[in-house]
C-alpha positions as CSV (number, residue, x, y, z in Angstrom):
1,X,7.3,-25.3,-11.2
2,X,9.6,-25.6,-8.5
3,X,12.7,-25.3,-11.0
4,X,12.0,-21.6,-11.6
5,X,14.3,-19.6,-10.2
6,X,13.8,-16.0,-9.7
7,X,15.8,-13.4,-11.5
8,X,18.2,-11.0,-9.0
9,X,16.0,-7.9,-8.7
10,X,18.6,-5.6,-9.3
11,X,19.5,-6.8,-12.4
12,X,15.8,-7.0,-13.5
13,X,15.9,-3.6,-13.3
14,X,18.4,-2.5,-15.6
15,X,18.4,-5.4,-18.1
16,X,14.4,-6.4,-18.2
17,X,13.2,-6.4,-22.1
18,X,10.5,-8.1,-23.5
19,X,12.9,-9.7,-25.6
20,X,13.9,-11.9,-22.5
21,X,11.2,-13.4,-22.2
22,X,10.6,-16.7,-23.9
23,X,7.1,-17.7,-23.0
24,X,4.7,-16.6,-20.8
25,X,2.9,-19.5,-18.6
26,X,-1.1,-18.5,-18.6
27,X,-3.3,-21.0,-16.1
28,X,-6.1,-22.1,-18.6
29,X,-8.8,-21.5,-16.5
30,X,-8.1,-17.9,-16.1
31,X,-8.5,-17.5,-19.5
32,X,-12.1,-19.3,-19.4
33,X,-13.0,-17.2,-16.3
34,X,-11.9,-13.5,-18.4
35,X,-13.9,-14.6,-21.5
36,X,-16.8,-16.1,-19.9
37,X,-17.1,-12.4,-18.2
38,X,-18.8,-11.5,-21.8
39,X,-21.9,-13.9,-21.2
40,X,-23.2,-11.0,-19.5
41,X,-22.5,-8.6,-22.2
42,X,-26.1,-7.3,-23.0
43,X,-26.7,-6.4,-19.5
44,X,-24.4,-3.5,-20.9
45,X,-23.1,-3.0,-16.6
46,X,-20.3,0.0,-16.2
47,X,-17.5,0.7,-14.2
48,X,-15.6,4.2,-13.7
49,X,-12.1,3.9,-13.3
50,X,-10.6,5.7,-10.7
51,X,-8.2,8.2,-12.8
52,X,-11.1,9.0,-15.5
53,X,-14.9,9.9,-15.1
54,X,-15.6,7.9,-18.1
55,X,-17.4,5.0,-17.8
56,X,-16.1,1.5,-18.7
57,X,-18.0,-1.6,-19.7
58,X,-17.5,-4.1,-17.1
59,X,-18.7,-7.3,-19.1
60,X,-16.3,-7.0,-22.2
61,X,-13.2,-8.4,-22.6
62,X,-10.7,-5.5,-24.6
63,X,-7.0,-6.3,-26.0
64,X,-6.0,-4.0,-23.0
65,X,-7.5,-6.7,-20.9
66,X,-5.5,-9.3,-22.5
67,X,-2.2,-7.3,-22.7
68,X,-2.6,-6.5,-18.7
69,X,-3.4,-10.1,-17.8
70,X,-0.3,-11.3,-20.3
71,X,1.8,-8.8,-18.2
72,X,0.9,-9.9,-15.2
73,X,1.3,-13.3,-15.9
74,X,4.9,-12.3,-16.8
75,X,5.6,-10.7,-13.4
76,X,4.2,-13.0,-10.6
77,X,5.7,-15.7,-9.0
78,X,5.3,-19.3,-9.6
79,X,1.9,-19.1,-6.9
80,X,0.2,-16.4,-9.0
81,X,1.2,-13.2,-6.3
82,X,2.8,-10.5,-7.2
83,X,4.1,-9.0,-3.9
84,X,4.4,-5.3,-2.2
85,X,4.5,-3.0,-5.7
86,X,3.0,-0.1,-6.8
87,X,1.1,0.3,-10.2
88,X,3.0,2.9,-11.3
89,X,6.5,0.8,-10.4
90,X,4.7,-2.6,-11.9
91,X,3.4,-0.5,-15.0
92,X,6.9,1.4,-15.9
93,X,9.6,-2.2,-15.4
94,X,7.1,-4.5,-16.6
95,X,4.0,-3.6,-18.7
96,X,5.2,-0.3,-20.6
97,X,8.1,-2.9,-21.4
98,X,6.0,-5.8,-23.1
99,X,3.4,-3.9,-24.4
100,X,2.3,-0.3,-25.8
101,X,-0.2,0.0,-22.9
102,X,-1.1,3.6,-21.7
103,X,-0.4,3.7,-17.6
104,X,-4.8,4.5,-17.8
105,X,-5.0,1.5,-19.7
106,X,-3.3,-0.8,-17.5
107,X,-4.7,0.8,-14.4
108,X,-8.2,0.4,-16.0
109,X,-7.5,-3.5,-16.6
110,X,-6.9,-3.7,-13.1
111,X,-9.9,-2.1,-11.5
112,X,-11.9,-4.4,-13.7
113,X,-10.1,-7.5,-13.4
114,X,-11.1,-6.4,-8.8
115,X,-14.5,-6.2,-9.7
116,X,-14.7,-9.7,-11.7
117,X,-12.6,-11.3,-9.1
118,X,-10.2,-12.5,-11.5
119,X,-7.8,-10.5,-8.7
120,X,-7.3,-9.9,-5.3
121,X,-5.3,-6.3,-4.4
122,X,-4.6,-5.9,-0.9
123,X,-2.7,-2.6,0.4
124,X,-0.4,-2.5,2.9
125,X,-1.4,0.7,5.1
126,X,2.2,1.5,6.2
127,X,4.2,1.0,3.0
128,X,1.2,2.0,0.7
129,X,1.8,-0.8,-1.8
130,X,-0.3,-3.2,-3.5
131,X,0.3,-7.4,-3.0
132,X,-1.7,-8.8,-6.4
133,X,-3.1,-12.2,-6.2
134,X,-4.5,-13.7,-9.4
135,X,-7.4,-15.7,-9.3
136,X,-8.0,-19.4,-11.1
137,X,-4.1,-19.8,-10.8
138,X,-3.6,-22.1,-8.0
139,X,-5.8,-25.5,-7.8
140,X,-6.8,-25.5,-4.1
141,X,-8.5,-28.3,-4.8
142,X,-5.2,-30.5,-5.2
143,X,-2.8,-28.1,-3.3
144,X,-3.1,-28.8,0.7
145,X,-2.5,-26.2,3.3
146,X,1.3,-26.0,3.8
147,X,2.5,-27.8,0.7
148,X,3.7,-26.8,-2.7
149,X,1.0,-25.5,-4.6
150,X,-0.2,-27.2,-7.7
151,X,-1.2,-24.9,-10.9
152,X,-4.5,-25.1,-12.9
153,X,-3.5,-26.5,-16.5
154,X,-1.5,-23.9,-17.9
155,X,-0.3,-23.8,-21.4
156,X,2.8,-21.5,-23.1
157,X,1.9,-18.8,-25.2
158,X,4.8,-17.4,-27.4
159,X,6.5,-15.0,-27.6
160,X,4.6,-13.6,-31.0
161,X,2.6,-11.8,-28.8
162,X,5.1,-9.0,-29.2
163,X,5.0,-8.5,-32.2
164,X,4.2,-5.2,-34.0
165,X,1.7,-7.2,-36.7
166,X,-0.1,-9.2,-33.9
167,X,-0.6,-6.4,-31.9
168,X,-2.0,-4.2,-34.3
169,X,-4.5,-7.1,-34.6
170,X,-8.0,-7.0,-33.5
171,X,-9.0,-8.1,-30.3
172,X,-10.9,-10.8,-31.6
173,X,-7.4,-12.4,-33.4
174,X,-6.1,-12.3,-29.7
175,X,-9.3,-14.6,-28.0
176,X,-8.8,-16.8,-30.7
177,X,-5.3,-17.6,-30.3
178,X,-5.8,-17.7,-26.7
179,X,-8.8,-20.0,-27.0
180,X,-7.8,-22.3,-29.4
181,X,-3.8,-22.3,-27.4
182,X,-6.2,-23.4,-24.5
183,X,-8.4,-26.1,-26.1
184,X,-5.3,-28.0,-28.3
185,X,-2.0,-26.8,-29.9
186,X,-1.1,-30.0,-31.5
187,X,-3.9,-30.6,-34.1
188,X,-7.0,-28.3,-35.4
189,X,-10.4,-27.5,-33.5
190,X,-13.7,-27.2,-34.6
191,X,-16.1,-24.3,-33.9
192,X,-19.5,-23.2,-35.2
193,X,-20.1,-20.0,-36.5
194,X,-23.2,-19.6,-34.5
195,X,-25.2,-21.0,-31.6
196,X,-27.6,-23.7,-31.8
197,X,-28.2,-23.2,-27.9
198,X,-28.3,-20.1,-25.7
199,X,-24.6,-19.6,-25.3
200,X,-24.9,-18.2,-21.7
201,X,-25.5,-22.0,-20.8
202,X,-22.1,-22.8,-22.3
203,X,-18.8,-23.2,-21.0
204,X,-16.7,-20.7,-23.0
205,X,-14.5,-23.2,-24.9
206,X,-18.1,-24.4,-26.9
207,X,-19.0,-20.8,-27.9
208,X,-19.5,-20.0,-31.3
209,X,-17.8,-17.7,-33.0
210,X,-19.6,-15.1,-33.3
211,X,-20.9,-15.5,-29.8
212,X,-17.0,-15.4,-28.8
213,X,-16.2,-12.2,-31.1
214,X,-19.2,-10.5,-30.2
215,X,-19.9,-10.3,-34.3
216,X,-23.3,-10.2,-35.8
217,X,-21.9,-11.2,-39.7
218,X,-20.2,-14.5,-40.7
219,X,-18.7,-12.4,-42.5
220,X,-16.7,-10.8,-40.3
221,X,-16.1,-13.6,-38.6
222,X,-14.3,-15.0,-41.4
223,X,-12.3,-11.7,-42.1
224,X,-10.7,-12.4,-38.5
225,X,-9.8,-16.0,-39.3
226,X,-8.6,-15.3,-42.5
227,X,-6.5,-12.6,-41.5
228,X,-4.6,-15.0,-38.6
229,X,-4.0,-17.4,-41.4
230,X,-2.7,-15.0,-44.1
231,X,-0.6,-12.3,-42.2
232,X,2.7,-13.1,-41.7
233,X,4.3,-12.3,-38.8
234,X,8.0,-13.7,-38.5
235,X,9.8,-15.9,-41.0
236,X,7.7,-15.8,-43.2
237,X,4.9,-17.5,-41.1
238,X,1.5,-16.8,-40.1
239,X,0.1,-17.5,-36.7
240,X,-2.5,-20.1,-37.6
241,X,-2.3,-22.3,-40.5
242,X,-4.8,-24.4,-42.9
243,X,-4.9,-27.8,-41.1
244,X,-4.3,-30.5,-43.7
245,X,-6.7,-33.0,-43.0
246,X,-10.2,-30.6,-43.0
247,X,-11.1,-27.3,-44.8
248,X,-10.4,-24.0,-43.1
249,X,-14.1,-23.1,-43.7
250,X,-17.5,-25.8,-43.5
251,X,-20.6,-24.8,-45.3
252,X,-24.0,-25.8,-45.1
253,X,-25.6,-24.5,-48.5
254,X,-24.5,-21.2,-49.2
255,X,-23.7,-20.2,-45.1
256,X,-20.6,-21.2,-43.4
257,X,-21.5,-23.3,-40.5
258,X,-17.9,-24.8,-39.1
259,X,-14.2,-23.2,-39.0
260,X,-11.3,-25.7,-38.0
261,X,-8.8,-23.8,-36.6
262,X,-4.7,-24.6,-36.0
263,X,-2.3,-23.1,-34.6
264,X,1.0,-23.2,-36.5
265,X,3.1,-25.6,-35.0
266,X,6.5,-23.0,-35.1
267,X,4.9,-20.6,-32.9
268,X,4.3,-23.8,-30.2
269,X,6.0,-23.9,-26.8
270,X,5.7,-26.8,-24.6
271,X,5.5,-27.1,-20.9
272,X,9.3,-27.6,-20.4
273,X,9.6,-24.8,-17.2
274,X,12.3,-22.4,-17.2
275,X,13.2,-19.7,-15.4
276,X,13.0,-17.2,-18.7
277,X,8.6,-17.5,-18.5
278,X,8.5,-15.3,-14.6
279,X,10.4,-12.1,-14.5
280,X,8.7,-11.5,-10.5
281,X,9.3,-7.8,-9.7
282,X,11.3,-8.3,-5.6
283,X,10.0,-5.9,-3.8
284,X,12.5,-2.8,-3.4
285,X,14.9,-2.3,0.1
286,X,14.1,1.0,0.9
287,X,15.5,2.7,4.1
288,X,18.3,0.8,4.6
289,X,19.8,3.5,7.2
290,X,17.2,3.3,9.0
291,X,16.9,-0.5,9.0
292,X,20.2,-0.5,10.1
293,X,20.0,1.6,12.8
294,X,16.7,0.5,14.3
295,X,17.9,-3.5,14.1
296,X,21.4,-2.0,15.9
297,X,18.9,-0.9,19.3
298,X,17.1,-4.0,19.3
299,X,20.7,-5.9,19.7
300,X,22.0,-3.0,22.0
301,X,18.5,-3.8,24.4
302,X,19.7,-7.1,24.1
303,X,17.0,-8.8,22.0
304,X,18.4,-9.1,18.7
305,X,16.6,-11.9,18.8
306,X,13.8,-10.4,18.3
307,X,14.8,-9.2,15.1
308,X,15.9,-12.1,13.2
309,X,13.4,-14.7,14.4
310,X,10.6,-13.1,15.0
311,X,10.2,-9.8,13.1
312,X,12.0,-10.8,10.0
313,X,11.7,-14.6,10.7
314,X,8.1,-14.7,10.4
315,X,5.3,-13.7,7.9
316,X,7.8,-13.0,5.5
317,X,9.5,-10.1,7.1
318,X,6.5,-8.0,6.9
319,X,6.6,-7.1,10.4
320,X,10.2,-5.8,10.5
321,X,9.2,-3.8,7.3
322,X,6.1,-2.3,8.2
323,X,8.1,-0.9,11.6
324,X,10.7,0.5,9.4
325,X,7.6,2.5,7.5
326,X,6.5,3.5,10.2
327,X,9.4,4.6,12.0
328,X,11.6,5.9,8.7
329,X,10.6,9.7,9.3
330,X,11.0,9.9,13.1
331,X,14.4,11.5,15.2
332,X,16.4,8.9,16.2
333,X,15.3,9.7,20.0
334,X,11.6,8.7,18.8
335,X,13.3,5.2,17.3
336,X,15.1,4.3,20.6
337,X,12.2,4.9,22.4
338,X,9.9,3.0,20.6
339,X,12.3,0.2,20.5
340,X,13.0,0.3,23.9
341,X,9.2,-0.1,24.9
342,X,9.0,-3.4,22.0
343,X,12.4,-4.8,23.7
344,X,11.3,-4.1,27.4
345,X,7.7,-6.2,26.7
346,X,9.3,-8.7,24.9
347,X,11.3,-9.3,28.1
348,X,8.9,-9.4,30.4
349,X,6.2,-11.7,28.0
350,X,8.5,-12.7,25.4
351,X,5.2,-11.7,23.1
352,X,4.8,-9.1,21.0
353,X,1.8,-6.4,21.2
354,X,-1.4,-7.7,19.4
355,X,-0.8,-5.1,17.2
356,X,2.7,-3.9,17.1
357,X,2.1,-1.3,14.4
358,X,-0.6,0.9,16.9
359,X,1.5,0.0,19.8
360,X,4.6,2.3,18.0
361,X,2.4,4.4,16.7
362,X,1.0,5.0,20.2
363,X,4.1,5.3,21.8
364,X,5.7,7.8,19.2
365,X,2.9,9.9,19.8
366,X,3.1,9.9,23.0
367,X,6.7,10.7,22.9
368,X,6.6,13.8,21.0
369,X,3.2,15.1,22.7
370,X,5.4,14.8,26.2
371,X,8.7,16.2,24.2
372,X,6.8,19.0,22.3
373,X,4.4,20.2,25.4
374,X,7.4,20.4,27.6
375,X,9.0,22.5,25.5
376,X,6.2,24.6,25.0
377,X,5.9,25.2,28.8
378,X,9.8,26.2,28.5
379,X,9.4,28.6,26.2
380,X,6.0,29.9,27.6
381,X,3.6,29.8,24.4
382,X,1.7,26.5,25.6
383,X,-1.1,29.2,26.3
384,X,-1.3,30.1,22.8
385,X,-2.1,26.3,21.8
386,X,-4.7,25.5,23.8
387,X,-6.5,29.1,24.6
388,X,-10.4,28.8,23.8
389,X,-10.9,24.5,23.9
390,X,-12.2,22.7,26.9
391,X,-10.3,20.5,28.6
392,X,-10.4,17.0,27.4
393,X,-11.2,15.1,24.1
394,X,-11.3,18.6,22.3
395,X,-8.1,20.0,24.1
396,X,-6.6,16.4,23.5
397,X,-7.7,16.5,19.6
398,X,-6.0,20.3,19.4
399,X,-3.0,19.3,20.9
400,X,-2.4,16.1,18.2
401,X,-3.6,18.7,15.2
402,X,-0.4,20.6,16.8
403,X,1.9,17.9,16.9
404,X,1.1,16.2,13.7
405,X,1.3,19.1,11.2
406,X,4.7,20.4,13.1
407,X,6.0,16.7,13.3
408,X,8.7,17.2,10.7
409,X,10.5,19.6,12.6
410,X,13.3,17.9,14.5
411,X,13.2,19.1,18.6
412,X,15.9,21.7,18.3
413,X,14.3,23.6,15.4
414,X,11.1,23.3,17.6
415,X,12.5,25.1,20.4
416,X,14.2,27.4,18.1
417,X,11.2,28.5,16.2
418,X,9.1,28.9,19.7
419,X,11.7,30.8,21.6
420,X,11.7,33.3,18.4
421,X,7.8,33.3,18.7
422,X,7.2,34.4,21.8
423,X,7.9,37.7,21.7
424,X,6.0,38.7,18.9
425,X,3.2,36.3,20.4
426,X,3.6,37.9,24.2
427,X,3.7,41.5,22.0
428,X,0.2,40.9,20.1
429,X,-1.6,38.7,22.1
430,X,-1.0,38.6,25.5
431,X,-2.5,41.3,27.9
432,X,-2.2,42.3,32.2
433,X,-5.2,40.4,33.0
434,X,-5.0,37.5,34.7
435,X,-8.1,34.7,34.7
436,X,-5.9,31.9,34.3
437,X,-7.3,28.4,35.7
438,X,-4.3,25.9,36.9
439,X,-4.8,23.2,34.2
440,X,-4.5,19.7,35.9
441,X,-4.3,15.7,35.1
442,X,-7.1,13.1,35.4
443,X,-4.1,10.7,35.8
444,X,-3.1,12.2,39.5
445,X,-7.4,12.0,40.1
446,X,-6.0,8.5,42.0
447,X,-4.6,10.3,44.3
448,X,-5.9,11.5,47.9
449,X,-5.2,15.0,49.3
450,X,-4.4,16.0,45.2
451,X,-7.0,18.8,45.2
452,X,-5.8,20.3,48.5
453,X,-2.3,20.5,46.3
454,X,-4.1,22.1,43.3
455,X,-5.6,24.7,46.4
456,X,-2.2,25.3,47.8
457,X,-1.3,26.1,44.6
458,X,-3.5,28.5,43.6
459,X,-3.2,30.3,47.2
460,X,0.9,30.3,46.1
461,X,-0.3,32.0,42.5
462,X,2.0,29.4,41.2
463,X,2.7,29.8,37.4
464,X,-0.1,27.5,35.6
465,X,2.7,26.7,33.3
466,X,5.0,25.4,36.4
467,X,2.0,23.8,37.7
468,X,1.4,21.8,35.0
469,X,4.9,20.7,34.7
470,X,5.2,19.6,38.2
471,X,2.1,17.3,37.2
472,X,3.6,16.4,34.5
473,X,6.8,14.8,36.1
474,X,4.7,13.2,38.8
475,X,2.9,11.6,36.2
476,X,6.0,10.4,34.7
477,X,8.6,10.2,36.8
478,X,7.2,9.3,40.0
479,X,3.2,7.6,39.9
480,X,4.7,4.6,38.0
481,X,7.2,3.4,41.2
482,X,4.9,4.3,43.7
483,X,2.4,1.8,45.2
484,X,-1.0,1.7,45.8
485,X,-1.1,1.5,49.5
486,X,1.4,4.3,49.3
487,X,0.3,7.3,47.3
488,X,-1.0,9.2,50.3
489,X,2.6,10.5,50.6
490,X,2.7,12.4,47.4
491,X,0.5,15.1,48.4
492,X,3.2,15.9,51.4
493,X,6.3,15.5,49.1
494,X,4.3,17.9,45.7
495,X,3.6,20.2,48.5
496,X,7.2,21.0,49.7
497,X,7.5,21.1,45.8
498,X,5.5,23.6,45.6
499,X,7.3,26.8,47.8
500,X,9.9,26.3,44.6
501,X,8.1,26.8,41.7
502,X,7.5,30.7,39.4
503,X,4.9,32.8,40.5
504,X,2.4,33.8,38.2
505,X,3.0,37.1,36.1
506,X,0.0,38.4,36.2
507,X,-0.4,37.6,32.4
508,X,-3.9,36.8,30.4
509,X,-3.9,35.5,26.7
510,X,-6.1,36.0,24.6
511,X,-6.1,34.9,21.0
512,X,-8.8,35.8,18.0
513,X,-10.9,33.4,16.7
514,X,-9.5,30.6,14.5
515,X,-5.7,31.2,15.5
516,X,-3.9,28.5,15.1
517,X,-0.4,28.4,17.0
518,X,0.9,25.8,14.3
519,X,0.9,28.2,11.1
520,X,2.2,31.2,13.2
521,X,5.3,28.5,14.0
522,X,5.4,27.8,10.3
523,X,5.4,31.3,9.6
524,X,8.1,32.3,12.0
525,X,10.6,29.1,10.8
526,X,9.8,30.4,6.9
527,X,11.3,33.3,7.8
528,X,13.8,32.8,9.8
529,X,15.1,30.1,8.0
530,X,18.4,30.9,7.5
531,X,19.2,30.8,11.5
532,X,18.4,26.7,11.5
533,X,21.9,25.0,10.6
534,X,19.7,22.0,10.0
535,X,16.5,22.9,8.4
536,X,14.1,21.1,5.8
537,X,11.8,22.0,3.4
538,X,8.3,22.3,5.7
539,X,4.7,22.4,3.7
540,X,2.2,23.8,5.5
């Protein structure tokens, strides 16, 4: 299999017809593993599909089943995987191509081929795509760790499949082809009309027929095989033919007891590989701006490295890509600052985090929380956030709520919308009181003489806002240079600090129950959209 060679994506996309393709390649012991699933097919077990309520039979094999597995067979590589898609993407430049599947069809097949474990479907959580890998493909038996992997027996079914008269066929016609392609396509095969045994006990390739077409009559057994000999499809020719040297049909009296069954040797494809049997969907480039830029401040930190050997050299990229995901939305401040804490721990450990998709994540969120509270403070409505929830988890969990539905507001349309708010927030809410408590860090906790500074500073009425901020900076600017043996000073040096910050207003907020500061943002940027040179469409 190594001769296939995979089609340029790009021109998949625009040229892709079923008419391309020139033989599928179908493992045989796939097809063994799908129909044995009917052995079980009194126990009558359902399945509901996730787009319908309707429930499915889980041990019967339907000519949607065969269609889907055809099509997927079609699409994967030459190790059975068909990599980072979606269904609907899969679906609309593969299966709606080769066959007149519904998209509920296909997505049906699916679900049911998961719970038979004739597939494996794993998401990836960043791009929200699907990697398919189809089970009974590979032998792992005779395919080492490492090495080329070696395929079950596969055979070549043709491309008659397509065509309008054979699909209009019952889905008994389609198990019989497949069967029969399976168990010989150079001479005729024997079955038995019924079981002599209980079938359950049977490898699938010795079922009878009717115990393979799920039919109770001979007779309409025979009506199945009769019409695969005498429709015919293309030239003039019929998909199975009369073999030569034995009858179509055995009795035994008056009852049929044998059929011998041949395919026709025109509709035949040998196991010559070429690179028309796999059409594998590549999975797209998306966000190549921000690919760009993000691989342009790893080489400006001076670890382009890091890039090409590690993040795109290993795992097949998927690292590189799943930091592009999760950093395609964010300002371009948020991206150098993420890659600028990857770069400076790759310096130090030449490692990566143990998981470098939380570590960004982390450290965008931390970002923006320290970006978006400092301009709250600024503008004076950090108040309004965080009036009414205890310090701590709950004030944490408020504050993220904030961020996170407001995250698609770059920083200057942020500030913007909060300077406009304030007034009309200051006008309704805000009264002369004043029962303000000076709001302080565990992170400074560390530190001795801190509470005599939080003292001072209530004796100062220093503004809780200013307070907070001067905390704040300490926390970022300041605790991380300073040494253990030598934090005793800070107290001295926030002190002197102190004497410069605003004075309390004598100001007490107090907002209703359930206000949330986020959707009277949203409001205010809704309507004053027009003043934002750079706005975007916001949902709340």
């Amino acid at each position: 299999m190594a001769s296939l060679q995979i089609p340029d994506s790009i021109s998949q996309y625009f040229s892709f017809e079923k008419t391309s393709v020139k033989g599928i390649i179908v493992p045989v012991e796939f097809i063994y593993e799908l129909f044995s699933v009917e052995k079980q097919y009194n126990l009558k077990e359902t399945f509901i599909s996730s787009l319908s309520s309707r429930e499915r039979r889980l041990h019967h094999v339907t000519k949607s089943d065969i269609m889907t597995a055809l099509s997927l067979f079609v699409t994967c590589n030459a190790s059975g995987v068909i990599s980072e898609v979606t269904p609907h993407r899969l679906y609309k430049e593969r299966v709606a191509h080769l066959f007149p599947l519904s998209f509920q069809e296909f997505y049906t097949s699916l679900e049911k081929f998961q719970h038979l474990s004739l597939i494996r479907v794993e998401k990836n959580e960043y791009t929200k795509r699907i990697s398919i890998a189809i089970n009974h493909f590979i032998n792992k038996e005779k395919s080492p760790e490492g090495k080329k992997p070696i395929l079950h027996r596969y055979v070549v079914v043709h491309p008659i499949v397509f065509n309008q008269k054979f699909i209009k066929m019952p889905v008994g016609s389609w198990k019989l082809y497949l069967l029969q392609l399976c168990r010989s396509y150079k001479s005729y095969r024997s079955y038995n009309f019924a079981d002599v045994n209980v079938f359950t006990e049977k490898p699938v390739y010795h079922f009878s027929l009717k115990s393979l077409l799920l039919k109770q009559q001979n007779s309409d057994v025979k009506n199945v095989i009769k019409e695969l000999v005498d429709t015919e499809l293309a030239d003039g020719q019929s998909l199975f033919i009369r073999p030569l040297s034995a009858p179509l049909f055995e009795r035994r009296g008056k009852r049929y007891e044998k059929a011998n069954l041949m395919i026709n040797p025109a509709y035949i494809l040998y196991k010559t590989p070429k690179e028309e049997y796999r059409f594998p969907l590549q999975p797209e480039e998306t966000y190549p701006r921000q690919a760009s830029f993000i691989e342009t401040e790893f080489a400006s930190e001076g670890v382009g490295e890091l890039t090409s050997e590690t993040l795109k050299g290993q795992y097949k990229g998927s690292l590189f890509k799943n930091l592009v995901y999760i950093l395609k939305d964010q300002s371009r401040n948020a991206i150098r600052h993420a890659v600028k804490e990857i770069a400076e721990l790759w310096k130090e450990t030449k490692q990566l985090p143990y998981n470098m998709e939380q570590f960004v994540e982390k450290s965008i969120r931390h970002k923006r929380e320290i970006d978006y509270k400092r301009i709250l403070r600024e503008e004076r409505i950090y108040d309004y956030l965080i009036y009414g929830y205890k310090r701590g988890a709950v004030q944490e969990d408020r504050i993220f709520t904030f961020i996170s539905t407001l995250s698609h507001l770059s920083l200057k349309e942020f500030r913007h919308v909060s300077r406009i708010a304030y007034k009309k927030l200051t006008a309704i809410y805000a009264t002369s009181q004043s029962d303000l408590q000076y709001r302080t860090n565990p992170d400074l906790d560390c530190i001795p003489g801190i509470e005599l500074v939080r003292q001072r500073a209530g004796q100062l009425k220093v503004s809780t806002n200013a307070y907070e901020a001067l905390e704040f900076e300490f926390i970022g600017k300041v605790l991380p240079f300073t040494k253990e043996d030598e934090l005793h000073k800070l107290p001295s040096i926030m002190m002197k600090k102190l004497n410069t910050l605003e004075r309390e207003k004598n100001v007490f907020i107090k907002t209703p129950f359930g206000f949330k500061l986020e959707k009277f943002l949203l409001d205010e940027y809704n309507n004053n959209r027009h003043q934002f040179a750079t706005s975007s469409m916001i949902h709340a």
